[in-house]
C-alpha positions in Angstrom: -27.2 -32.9 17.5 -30.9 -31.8 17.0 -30.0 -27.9 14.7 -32.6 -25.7 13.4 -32.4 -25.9 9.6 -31.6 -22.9 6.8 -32.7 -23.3 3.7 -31.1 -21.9 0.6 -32.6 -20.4 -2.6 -32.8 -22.8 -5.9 -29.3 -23.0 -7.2 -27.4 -21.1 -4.0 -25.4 -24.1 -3.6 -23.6 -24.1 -6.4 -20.4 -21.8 -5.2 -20.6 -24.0 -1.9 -20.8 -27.4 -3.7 -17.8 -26.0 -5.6 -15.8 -25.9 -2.3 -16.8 -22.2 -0.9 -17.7 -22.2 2.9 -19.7 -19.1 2.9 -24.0 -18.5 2.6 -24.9 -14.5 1.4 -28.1 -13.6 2.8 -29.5 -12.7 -0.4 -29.2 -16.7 -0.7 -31.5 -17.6 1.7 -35.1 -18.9 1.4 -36.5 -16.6 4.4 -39.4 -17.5 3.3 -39.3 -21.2 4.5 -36.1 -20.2 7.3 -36.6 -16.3 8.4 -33.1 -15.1 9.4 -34.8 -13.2 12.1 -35.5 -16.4 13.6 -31.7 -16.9 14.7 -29.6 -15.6 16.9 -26.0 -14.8 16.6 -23.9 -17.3 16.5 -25.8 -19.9 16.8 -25.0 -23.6 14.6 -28.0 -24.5 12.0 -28.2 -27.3 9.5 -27.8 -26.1 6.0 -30.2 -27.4 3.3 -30.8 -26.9 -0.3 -34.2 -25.9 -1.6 -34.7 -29.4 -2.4 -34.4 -30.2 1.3 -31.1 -31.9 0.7 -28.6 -31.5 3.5 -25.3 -29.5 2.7 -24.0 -29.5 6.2 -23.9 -27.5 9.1 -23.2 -23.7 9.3 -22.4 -20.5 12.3 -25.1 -18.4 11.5 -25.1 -14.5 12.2 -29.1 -12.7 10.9 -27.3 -9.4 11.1 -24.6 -9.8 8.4 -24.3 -10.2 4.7 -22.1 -13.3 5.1 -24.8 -14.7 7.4 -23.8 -18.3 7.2 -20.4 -19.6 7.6 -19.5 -23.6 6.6 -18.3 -25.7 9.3 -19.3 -29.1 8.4 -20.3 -30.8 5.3 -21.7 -33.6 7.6 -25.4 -32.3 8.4 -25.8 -33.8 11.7 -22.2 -32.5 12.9 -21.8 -29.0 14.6 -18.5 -27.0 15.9 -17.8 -28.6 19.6 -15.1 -28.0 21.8 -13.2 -31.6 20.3 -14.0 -30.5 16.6 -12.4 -27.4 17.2 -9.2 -28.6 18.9 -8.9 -31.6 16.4 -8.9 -28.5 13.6 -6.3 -26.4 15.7 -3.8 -30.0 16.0 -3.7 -30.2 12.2 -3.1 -26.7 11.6 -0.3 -26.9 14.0 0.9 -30.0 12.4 1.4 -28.4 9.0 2.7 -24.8 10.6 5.8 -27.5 13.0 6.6 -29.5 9.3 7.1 -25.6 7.7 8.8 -23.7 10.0 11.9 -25.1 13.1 10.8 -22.2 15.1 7.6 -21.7 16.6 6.9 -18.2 15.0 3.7 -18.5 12.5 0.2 -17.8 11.9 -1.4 -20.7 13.9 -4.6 -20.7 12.6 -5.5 -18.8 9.1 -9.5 -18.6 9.4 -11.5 -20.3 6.4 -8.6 -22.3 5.5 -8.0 -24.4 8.2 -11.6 -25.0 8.5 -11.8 -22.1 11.4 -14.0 -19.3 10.1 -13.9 -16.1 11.6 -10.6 -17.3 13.4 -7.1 -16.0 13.4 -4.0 -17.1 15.7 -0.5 -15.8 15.2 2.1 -17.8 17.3 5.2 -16.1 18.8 7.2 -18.2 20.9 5.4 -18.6 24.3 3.1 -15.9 23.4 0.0 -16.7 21.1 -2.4 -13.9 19.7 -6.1 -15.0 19.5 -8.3 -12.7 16.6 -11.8 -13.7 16.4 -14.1 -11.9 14.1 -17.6 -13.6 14.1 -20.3 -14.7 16.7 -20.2 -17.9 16.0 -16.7 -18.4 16.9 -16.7 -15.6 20.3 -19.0 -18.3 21.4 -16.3 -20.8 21.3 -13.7 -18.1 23.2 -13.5 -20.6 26.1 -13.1 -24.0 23.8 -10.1 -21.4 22.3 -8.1 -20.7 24.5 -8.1 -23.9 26.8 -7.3 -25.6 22.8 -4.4 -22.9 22.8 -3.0 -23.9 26.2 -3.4 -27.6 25.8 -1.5 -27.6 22.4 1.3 -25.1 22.7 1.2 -24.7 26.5 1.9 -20.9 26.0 3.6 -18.7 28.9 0.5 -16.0 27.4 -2.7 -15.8 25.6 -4.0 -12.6 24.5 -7.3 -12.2 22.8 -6.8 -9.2 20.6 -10.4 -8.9 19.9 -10.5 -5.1 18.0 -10.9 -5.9 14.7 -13.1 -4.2 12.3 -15.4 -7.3 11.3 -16.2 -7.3 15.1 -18.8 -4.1 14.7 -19.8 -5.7 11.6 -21.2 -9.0 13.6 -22.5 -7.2 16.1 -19.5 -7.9 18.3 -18.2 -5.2 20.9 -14.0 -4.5 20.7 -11.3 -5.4 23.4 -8.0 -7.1 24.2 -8.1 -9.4 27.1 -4.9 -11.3 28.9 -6.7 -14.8 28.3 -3.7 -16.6 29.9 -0.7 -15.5 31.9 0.8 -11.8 32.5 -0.2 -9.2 30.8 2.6 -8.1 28.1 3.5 -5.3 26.2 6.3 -6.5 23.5 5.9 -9.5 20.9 9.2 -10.3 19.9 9.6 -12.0 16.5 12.4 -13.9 14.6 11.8 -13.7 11.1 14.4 -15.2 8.4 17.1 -14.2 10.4 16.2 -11.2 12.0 15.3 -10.2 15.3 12.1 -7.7 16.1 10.1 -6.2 18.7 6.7 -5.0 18.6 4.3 -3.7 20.7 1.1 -5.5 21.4 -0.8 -2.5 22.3 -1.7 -0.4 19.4 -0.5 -2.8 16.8 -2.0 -3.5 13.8 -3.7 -6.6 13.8 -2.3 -9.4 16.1 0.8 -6.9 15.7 2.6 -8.8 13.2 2.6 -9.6 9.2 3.6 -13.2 8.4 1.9 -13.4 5.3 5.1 -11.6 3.1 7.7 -14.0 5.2 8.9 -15.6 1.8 8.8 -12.4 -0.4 11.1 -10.5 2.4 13.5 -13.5 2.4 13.6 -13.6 -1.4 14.3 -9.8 -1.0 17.8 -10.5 1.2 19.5 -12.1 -1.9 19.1 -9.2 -4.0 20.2 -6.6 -0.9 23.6 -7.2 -0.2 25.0 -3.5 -1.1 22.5 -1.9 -2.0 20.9 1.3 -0.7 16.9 0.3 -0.4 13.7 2.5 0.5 11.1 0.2 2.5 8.0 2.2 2.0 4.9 1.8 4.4 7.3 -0.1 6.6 5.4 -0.6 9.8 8.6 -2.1 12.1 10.8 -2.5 9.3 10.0 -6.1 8.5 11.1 -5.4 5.0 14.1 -2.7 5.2 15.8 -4.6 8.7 15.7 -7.9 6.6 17.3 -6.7 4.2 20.2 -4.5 6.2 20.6 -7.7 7.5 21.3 -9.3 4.8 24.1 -6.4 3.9 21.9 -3.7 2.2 24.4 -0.8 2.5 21.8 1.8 3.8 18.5 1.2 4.3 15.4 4.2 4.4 12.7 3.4 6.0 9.0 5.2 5.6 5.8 5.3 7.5 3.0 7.8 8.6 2.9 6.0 12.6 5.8 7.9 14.9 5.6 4.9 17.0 6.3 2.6 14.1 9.1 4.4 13.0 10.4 4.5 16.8 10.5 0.5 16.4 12.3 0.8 13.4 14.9 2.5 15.5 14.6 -0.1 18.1 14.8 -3.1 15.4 17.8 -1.5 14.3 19.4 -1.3 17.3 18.3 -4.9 18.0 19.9 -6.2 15.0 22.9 -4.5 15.7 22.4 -2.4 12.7 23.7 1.2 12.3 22.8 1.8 8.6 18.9 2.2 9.0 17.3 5.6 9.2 13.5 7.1 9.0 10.7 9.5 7.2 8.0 9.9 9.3 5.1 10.8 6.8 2.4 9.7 4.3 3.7 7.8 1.6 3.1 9.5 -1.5 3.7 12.9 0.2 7.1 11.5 1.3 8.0 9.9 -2.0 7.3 12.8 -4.1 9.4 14.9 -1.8 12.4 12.2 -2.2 12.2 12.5 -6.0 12.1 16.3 -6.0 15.5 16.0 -3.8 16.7 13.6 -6.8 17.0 10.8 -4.5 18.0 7.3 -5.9 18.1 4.1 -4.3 19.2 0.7 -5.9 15.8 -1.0 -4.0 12.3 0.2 -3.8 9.6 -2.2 -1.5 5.9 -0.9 -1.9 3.9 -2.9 0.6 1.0 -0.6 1.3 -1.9 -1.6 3.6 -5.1 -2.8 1.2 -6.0 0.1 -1.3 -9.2 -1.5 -2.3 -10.7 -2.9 1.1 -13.9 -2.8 -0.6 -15.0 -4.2 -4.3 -16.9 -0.9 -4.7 -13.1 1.0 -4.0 -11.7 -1.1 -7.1 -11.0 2.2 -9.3 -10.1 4.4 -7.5 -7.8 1.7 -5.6 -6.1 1.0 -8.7 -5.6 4.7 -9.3 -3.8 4.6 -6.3 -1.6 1.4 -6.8 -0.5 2.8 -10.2 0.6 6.2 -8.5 2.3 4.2 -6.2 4.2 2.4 -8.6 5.0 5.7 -10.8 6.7 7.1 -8.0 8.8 4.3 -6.8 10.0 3.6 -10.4 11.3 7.5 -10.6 13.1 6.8 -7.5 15.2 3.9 -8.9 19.1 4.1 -10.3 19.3 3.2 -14.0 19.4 -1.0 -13.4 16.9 -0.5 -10.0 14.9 -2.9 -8.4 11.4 -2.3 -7.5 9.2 -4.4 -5.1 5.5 -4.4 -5.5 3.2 -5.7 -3.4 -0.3 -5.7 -2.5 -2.7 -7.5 0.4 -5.6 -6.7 -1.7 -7.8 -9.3 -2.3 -9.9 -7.3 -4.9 -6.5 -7.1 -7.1 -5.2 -9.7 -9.2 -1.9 -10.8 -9.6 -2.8 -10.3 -13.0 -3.7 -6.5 -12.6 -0.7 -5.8 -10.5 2.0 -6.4 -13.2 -0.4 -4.2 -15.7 -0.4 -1.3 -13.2 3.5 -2.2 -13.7 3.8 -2.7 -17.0 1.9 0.7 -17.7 3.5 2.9 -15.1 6.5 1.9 -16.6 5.3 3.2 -20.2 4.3 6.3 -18.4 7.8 7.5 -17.0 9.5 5.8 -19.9 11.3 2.8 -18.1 11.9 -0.9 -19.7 10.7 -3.2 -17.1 11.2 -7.2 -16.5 9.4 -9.5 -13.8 11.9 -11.3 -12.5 10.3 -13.0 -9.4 6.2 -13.0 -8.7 5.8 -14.0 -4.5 2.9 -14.9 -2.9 1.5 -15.3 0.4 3.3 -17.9 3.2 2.4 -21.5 3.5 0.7 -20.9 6.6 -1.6 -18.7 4.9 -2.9 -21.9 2.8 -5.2 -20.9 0.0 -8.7 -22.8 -0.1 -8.7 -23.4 -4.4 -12.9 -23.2 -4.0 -12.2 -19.5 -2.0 -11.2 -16.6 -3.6 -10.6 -14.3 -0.5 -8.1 -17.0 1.0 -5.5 -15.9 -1.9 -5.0 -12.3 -1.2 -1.0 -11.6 -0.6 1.4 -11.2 -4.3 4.5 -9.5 -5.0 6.4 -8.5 -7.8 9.9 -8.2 -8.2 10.7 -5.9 -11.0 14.4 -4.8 -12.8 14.0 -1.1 -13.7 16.1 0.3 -16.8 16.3 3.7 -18.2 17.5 4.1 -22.0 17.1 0.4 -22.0 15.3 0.4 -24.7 
């Protein structure tokens, strides 16, 4: 294919030579290859300023990420067969992982699918895309969807955020079959519905799957607090797996009416709400001189931006205060965060110091991370973004 080229500044290649798929258009020689020149979306040839090739990129003029990787071979673009030979061996990895057909699908930058998310449940598959380049494919999508997985549905749950950022406008659209309200889910055991409309994302979090079924051996008996609970993907987990009472918070009445549902689904009569804002709700359960044996923090990102990084970090280390004062004596508290801006590192020293700060003797027990079919890229960053620590709380320990 005959593609317009971009030419980068001296020495922008280095992060992509060292395996990163993404151009910054501060890297770009506009000089030689004006941004304004291309439109949305469209597929350019990627060259260093020595006029050496580096492959082909999606290009969007309107965004700071304004190139996106999706060959390494200069004269090969996305097609419709490229893009369906990319969905095969991400299914082929997601059928060795999991017996069940419940799984991200397709996890964006690493699967070689920038800008592309799709979340499998059953016969139902939820499409996310979140750049022009890859709205222009929407078609080669979905018939790669049906061909693949023959679905009973397709839904394009196109309302993300990144949308407005690349110029995109926002909707959901029955790509494929009837319309539908519910996804349901099994999870490690578990049965859950949730609804489609409204939900966040593609209405579903696969990403903690390992960390909530590392959670069920430590349950059995135990009275636990899943804060931020959406559905209950943490606190019905771990009822099931014989939690003796399990309380379940989060600020969305209509998430904590399918934590009811969930319940009742799971045939579980132990499980009851807070509707509320987190740290409102927590500080209300200490001055009640609650205890629970179990407390899962899994708040939504507290630092969605790098310029948000202190006063996120406040944030994650009131968190942590507040579920430690609500443990018994020998408690267990589980931390986690889908911030990319914060380290696994920084997490256990927001741990280690909100535990000097309330006087509690802490040990890591477990660190978790993010699913297998969320596979990290090693040469990007942002592809590693899910940890969890699993902390033993004592008082007068030590």
């Amino acid at each position: 294919m005959d593609f317009p080229i971009l030419y980068l500044r001296k020495g922008a290649e280095r992060r992509l030579r060292a395996g990163h798929l993404w151009v910054y258009s501060n890297e770009v020689d506009i000089k030689r290859s004006p941004l304004t020149e291309f439109e949305a979306g469209a597929q350019a040839q990627l060259r260093a300023s020595n006029d050496k090739p580096l492959g082909t990129v999606f290009v969007n003029p309107h965004t700071l990420i304004c190139g996106r990787l999706i060959s390494r071979e200069p004269a090969q673009g996305m097609t419709p067969k490229r893009l369906t030979d990319r969905m095969e061996a991400a299914l082929s990895l997601r059928e060795r992982l999991f017996d069940k057909p419940f799984y991200r699908w397709v996890f964006g930058d690493s699967d070689g699918l920038s800008g592309l998310v799709v979340d499998r449940f059953d016969d139902v598959v939820v499409v996310q895309i979140s750049t022009a380049g890859m709205e222009l494919m929407k078609d080669a999508i979905v018939r790669a969807v049906q061909r693949l997985a023959h679905p009973r549905v397709v839904v394009l749950k196109n309302d993300g955020k990144m949308r407005k950022v690349e110029g995109l406008s926002s909707y959901v659209e029955f790509a494929h079959g009837p319309e539908t309200d519910i996804l349901r889910v099994e999870e490690n055991g578990a049965q859950f519905e949730v609804p489609l409309a409204g939900g966040q994302k593609t209405g579903w979090f696969y990403d903690h799957r390992m960390n909530r079924q590392r959670l069920q051996a430590y349950a059995p008996g135990k009275r636990v607090l899943d804060v931020f609970s959406y559905v209950g993907g943490w606190g019905i987990q771990a009822a099931c797996a014989g939690a003796s009472q399990v309380t379940c918070v989060d600020a969305s009445s209509s998430a904590v009416d399918s934590v009811h549902h969930n319940a009742k689904l799971n045939g579980l009569d132990n499980v009851d709400t807070i509707e509320g804002d987190a740290f409102d709700a927590l500080k209300a359960l200490a001055d009640e001189k609650e205890k629970f044996d179990i407390v899962v923090l899994d708040p939504p990102a507290l630092i969605p931006r790098r310029r948000d990084q202190k006063a996120g970090e406040q944030a994650y280390a009131r968190l942590n205060q507040l579920g430690l004062r609500l443990l018994e004596r020998d408690g267990l508290l589980v931390s986690a965060s889908c911030s990319m801006h914060l380290s696994q590192e920084k997490l256990i020293d927001i741990i280690r110091g909100s535990g000097r700060k309330i006087d509690r003797f802490v040990q890591l027990l477990e660190q978790g991370h993010q699913a297998p079919d969320h596979p990290v890229v090693p040469g990007i960053p942002e592809t590693d973004y899910i940890k969890s620590c699993f902390v033993r709380s004592l008082t007068g320990f030590l």
